[in-house]
ZAVEX-8286 format. One line per field, with one value per residue: residue number from 1; z, y, x of N, C-alpha, C in turn; residue in one letter. Coordinates in steps of 0.001 Angstrom, whole numbers, plus 524288, in hexadecimal, padded with zeros to 5 digits. Each point is the difference from the previous one (the first is absolute). Layout:
<pts>
n: [NUM:...]
n_zz: [Z:...]
n_yy: [Y:...]
n_xx: [X:...]
ca_zz: [Z:...]
ca_yy: [Y:...]
ca_xx: [X:...]
c_zz: [Z:...]
c_yy: [Y:...]
c_xx: [X:...]
res: [a:...]
</pts>
This chain:
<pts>
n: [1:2:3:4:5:6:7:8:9:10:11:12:13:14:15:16:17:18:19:20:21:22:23:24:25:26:27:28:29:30:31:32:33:34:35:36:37:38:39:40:41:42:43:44:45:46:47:48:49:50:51:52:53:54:55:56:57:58:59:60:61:62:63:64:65:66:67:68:69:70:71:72:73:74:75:76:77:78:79:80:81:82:83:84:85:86:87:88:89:90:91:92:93:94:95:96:97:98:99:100:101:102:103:104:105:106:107:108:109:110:111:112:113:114:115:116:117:118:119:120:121:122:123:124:125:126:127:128:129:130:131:132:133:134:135:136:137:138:139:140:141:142:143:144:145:146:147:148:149:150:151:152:153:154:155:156:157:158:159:160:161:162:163:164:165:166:167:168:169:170:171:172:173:174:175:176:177:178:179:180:181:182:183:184]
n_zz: [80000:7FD1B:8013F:7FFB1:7FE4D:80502:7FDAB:7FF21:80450:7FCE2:7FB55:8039A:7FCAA:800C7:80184:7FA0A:802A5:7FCCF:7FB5B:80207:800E9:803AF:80151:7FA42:800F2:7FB05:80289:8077B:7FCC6:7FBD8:80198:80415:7FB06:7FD7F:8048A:7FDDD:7FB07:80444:7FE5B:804CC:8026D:802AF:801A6:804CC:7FEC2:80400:801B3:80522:8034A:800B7:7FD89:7FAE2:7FCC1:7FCAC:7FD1E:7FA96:7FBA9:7FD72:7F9BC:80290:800D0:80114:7FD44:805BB:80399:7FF38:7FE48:803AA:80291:7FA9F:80336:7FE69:80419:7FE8C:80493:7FF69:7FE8D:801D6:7FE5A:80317:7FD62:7FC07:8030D:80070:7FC05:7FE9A:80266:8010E:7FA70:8018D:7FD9C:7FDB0:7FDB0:7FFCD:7FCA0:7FF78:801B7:7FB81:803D7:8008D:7FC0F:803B4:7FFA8:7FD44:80076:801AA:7FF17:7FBFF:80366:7FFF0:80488:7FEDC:80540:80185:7FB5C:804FF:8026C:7FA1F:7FFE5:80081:8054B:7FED9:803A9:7FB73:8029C:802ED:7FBCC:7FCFA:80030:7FAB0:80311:7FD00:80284:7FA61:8013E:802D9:7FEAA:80343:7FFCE:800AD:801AD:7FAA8:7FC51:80121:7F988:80040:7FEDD:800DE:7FCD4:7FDE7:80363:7FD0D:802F6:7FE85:7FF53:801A4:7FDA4:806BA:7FE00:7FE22:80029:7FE8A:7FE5F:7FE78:7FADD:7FEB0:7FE2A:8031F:7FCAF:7FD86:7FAC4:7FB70:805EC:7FEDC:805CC:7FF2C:7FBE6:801E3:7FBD6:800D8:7FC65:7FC4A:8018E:7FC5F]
n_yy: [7FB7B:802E3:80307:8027F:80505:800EE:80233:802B5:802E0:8004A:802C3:802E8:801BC:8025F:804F6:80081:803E7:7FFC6:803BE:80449:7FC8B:7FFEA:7FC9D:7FFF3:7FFD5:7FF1F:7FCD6:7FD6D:800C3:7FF6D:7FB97:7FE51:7FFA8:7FC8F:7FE3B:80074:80023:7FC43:80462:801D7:7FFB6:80354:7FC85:80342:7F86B:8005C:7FDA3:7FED7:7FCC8:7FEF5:803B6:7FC7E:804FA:7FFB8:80079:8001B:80023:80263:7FBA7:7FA95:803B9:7FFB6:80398:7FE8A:80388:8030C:7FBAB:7FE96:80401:80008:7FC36:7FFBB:7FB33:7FFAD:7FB5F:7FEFD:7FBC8:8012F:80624:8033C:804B9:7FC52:7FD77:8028F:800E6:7FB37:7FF47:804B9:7FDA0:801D4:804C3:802C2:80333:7FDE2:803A0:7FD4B:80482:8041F:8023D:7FBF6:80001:8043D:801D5:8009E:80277:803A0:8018C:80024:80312:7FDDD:7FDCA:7FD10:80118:7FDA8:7FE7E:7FED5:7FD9C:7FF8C:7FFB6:803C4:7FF39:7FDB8:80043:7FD13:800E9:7FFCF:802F8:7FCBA:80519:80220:802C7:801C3:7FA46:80082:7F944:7FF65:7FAB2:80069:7F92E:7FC94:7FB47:7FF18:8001A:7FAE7:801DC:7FCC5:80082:7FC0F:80257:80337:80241:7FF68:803CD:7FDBC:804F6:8022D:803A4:801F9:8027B:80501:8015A:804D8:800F7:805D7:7FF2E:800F8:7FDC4:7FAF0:80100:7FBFA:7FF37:7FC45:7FE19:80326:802C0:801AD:80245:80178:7FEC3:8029F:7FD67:801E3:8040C:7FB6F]
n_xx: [80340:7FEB5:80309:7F93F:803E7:7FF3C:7FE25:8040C:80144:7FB8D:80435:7FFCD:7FC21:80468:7FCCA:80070:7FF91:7FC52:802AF:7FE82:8026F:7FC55:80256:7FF45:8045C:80132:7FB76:802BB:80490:7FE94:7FE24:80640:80156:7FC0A:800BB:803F6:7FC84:7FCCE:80087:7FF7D:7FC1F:80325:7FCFF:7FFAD:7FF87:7FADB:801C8:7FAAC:802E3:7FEA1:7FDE7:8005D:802C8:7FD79:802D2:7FD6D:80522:7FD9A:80019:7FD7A:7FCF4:7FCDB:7FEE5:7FAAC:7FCFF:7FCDC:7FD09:80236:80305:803C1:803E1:802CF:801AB:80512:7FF1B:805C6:7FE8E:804B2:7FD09:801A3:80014:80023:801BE:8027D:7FF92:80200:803B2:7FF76:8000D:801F6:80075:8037B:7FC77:8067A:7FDB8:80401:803C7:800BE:7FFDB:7FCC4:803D4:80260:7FBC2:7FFB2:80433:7FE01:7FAAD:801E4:80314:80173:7FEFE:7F909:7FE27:804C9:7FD88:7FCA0:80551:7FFF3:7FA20:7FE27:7FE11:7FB82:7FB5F:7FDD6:7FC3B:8026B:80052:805E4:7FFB2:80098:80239:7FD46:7FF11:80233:8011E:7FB60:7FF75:7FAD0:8018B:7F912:80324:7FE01:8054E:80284:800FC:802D6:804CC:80143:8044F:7FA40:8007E:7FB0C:801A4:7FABB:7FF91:7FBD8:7FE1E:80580:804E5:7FE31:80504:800EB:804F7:80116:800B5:8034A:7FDD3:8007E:801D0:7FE73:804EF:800EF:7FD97:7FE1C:7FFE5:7FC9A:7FD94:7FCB1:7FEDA:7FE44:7FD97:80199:7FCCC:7FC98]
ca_zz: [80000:7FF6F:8039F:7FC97:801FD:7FE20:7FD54:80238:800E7:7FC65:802EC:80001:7FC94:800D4:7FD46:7FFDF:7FF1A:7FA4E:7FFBB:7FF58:80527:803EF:801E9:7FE1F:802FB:7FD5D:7FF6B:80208:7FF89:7FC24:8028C:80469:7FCEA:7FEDA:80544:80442:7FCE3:80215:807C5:804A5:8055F:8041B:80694:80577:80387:806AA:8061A:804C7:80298:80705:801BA:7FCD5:7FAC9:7FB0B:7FB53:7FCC9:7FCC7:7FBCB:7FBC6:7FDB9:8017E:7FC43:802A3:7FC14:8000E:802A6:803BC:80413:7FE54:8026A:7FC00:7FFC0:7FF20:7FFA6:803DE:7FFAA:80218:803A5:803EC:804E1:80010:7FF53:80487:8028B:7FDD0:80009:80691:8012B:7FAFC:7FD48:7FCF0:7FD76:7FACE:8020D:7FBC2:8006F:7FD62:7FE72:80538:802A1:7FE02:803AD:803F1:7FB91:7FEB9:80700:80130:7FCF6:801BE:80604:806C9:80565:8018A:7FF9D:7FD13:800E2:80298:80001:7FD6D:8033F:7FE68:8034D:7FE27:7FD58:7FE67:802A0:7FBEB:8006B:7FBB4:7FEFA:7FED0:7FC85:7FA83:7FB84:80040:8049A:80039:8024A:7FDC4:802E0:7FF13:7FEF7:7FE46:7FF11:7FBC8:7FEEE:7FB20:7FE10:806B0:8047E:80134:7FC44:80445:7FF13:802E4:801A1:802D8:803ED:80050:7FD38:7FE01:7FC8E:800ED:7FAC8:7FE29:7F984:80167:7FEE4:7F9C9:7FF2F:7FD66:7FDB4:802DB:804D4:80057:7FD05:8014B:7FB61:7FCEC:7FC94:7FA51:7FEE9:7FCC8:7FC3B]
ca_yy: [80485:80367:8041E:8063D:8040B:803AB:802F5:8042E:802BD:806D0:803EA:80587:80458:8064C:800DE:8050F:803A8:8007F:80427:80092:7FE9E:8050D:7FFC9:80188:804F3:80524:80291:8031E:80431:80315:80298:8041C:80360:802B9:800F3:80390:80311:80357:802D7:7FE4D:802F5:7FCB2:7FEBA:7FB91:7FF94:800EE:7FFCD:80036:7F9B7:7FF4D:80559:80199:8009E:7FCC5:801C3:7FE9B:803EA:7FE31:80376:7FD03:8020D:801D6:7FF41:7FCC2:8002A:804D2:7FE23:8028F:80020:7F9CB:8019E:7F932:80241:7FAB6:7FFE5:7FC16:7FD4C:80133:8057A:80144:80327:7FD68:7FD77:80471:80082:7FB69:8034A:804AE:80296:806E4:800A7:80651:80391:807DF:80021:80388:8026B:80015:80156:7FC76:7FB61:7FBD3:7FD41:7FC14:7FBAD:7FD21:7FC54:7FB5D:7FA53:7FCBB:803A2:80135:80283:8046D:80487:8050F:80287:804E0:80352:80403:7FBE4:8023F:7FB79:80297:7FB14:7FE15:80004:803A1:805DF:8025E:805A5:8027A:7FD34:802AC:7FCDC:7FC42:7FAD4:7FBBB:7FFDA:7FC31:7FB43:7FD7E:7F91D:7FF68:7FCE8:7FDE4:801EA:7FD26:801C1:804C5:800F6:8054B:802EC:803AD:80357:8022E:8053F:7FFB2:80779:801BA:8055A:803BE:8052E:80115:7FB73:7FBC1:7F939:7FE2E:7FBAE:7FE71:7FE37:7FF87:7FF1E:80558:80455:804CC:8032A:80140:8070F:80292:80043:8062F:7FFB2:80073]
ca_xx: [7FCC0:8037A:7FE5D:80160:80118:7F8AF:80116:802B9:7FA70:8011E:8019C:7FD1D:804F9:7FFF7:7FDCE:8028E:7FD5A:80068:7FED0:7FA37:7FD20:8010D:80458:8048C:80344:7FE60:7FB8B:7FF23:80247:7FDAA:7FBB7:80111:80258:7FD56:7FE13:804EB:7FE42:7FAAF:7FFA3:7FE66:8019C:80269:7FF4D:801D1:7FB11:80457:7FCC7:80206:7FEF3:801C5:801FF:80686:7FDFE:80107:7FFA6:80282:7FD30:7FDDD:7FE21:7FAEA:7FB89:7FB9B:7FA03:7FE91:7FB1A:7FEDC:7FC00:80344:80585:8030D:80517:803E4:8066C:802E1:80509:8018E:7FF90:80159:802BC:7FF8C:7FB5A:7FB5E:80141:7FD33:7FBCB:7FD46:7FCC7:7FEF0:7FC52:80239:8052C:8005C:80388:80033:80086:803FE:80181:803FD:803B0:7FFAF:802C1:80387:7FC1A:7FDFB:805EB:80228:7FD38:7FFF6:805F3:7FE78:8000A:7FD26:7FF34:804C0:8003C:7FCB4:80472:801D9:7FC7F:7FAFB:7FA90:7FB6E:7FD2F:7FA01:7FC77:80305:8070C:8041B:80030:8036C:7FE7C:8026A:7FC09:7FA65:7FB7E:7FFB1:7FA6B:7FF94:7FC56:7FFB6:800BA:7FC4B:8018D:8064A:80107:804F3:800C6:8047C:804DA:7FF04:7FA0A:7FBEF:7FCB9:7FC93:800E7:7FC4E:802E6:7FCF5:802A2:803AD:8019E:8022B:80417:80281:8064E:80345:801A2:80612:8000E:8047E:7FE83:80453:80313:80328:7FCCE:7FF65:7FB39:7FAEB:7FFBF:7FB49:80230:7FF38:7FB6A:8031D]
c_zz: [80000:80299:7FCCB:8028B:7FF4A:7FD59:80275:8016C:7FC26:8050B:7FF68:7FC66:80377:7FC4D:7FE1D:7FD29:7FA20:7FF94:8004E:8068B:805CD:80278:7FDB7:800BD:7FAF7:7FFBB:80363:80015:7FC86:8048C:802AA:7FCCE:7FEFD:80469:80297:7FAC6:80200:803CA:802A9:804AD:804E1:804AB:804BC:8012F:803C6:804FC:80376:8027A:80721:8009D:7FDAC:7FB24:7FAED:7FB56:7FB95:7FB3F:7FA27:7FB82:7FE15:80255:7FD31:80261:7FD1D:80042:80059:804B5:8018F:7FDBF:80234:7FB45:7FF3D:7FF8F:800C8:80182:7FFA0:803FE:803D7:80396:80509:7FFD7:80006:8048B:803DA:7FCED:801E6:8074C:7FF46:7FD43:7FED9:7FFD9:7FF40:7FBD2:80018:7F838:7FF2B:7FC87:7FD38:802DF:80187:7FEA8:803FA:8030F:7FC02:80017:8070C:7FFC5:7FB14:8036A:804C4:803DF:8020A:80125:7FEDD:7FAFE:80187:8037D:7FDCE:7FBB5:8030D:7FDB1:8047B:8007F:7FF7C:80109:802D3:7FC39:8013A:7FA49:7FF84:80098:7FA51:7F918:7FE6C:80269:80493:8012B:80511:7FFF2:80209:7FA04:7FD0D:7FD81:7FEB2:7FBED:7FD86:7F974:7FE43:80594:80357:80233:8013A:80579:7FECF:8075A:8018F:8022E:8025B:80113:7FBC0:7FFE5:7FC45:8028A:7F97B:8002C:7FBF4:801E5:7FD97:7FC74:80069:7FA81:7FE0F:80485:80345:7FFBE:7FD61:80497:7F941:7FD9C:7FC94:7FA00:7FDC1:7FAA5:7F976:7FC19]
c_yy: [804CD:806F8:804F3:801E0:8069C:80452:805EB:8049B:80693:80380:80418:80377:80562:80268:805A1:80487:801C5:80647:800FD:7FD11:80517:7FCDB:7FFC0:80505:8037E:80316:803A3:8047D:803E8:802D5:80533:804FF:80573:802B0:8050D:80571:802E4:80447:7FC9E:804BC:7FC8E:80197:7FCFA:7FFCC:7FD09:7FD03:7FD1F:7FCB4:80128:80621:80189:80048:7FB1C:80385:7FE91:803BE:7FB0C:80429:7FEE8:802BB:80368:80270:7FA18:8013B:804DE:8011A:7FB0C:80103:7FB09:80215:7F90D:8027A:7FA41:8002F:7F993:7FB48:7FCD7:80189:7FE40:801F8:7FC7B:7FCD4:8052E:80207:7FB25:800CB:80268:801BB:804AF:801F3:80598:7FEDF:805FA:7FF9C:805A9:80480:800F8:80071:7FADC:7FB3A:7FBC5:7FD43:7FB3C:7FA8A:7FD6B:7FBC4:7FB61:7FAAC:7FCD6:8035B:8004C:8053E:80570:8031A:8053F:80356:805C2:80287:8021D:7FBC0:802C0:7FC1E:80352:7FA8D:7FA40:7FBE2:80305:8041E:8004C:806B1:8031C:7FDDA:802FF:7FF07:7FD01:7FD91:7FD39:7FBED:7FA4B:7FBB8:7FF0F:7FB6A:7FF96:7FB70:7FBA0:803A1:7FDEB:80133:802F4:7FED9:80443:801E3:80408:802B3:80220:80635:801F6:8048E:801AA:8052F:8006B:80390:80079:7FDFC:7FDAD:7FA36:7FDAC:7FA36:7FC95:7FD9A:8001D:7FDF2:80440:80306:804B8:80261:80150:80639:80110:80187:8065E:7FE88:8018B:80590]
c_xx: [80374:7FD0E:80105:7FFC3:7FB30:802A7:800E6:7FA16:8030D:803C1:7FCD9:80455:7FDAF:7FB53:802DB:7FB23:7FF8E:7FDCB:7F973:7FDD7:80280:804D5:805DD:803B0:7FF75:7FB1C:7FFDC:80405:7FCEB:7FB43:80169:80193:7FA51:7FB05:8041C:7FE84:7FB55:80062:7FCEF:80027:80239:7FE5D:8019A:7FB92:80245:7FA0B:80392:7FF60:802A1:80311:80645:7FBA7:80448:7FF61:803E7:7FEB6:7FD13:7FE45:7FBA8:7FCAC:7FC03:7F9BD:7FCE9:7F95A:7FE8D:7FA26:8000A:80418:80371:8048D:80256:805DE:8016F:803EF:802C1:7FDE0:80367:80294:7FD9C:7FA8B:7FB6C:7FEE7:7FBAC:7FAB9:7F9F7:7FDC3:7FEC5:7F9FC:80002:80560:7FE50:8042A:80244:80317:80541:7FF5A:80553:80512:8025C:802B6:80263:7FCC8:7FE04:80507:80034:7FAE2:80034:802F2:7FC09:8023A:7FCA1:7FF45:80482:7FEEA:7FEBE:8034F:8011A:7FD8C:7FBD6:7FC53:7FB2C:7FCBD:7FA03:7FD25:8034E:803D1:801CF:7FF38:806D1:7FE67:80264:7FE41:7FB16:7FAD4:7FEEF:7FB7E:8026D:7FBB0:80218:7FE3B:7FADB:7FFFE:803B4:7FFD8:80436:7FF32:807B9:80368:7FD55:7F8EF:7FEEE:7FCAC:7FBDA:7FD7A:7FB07:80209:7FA5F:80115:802FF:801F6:803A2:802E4:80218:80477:7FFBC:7FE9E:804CC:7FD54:80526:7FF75:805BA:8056C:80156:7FACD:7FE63:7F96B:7FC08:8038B:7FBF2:80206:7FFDC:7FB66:80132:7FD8F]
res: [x:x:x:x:x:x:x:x:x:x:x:x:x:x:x:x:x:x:x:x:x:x:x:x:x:x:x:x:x:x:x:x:x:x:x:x:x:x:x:x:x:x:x:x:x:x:x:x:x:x:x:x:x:x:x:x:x:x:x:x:x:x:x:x:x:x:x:x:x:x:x:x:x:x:x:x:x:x:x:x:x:x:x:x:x:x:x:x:x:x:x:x:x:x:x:x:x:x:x:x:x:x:x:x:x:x:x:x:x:x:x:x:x:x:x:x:x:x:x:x:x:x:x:x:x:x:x:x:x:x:x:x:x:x:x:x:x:x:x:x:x:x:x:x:x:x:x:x:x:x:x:x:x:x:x:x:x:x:x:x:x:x:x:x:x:x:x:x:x:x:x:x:x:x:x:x:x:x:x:x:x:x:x:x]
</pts>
């Protein structure tokens, strides 16, 4: 009697990303290419957990309702902020101004709480405010979306103000501001 041998189990082949599919690395470069072409406004959105502020800056934000008012902003899936966000259910938008770059570069890095070491902070609505922002939402938790690396924080606004100011843009990779075109 003679003894077969079973037959070898399939190797798994690697799968390699074919052009046109979303995980191929050229897609997602082209993509970042033509995304670093959009302005954007730049905001610290910011709250508060056991009495230390959180903030981070961001370019994904947007209005998204006007009855009710509601905005969406997109925070990495996993920052800190969001961590704090997900407790808490509220957050602020302090919508920078042109002035305001370094504040924009300190809150992009990691540090927790310490970012707020060495920027004027306040608290509105029991967030942490930037004083001096164009712009200021506070605004409670109404749904938290997965949207790939980030999650999509749609916002309910619960306060808002206004002070005069350039807003701080960012586009082409570096900061700028709005200019009013000359009439043709």
């Amino acid at each position: 009697m003679s003894r077969r041998t079973p037959p070898a189990a399939p190797v798994a082949e690697k799968s390699v990303p074919t052009p046109g599919s979303p995980d191929h690395p050229d897609l997602r470069n082209r993509f970042r290419e033509v995304m670093a072409r959009v302005p954007t406004p730049v905001s610290v959105i910011s709250s508060m957990a056991a009495g230390l502020p959180y903030g981070t800056t961001v370019s994904a934000f947007a209005s998204l309702s006007m009855a009710p008012p509601m905005v969406l902003v997109s925070l990495d899936r996993n920052s800190e902020l969001l961590a704090v966000v997900r407790e808490v259910g509220r957050f602020g938008v302090n919508v920078l101004g042109a002035h305001q770059a370094d504040l924009a570069s300190t809150f992009a890095k990691k540090g927790g709480p310490a970012k707020f070491s060495d920027a004027p902070w306040e608290t509105d609505h029991e967030l942490p405010r930037l004083p001096g922002a164009p712009g200021w939402l506070a605004c409670e938790v109404a749904a938290l979306v997965d949207g790939g690396d980030h999650v999509v924080a749609l916002g309910t606004v619960v306060a808002a103000d206004t002070i005069e100011g350039q807003p701080l843009t960012y586009h082409n990779r570096v900061f700028g501001t709005h200019a009013v075109l000359p009439e043709a």
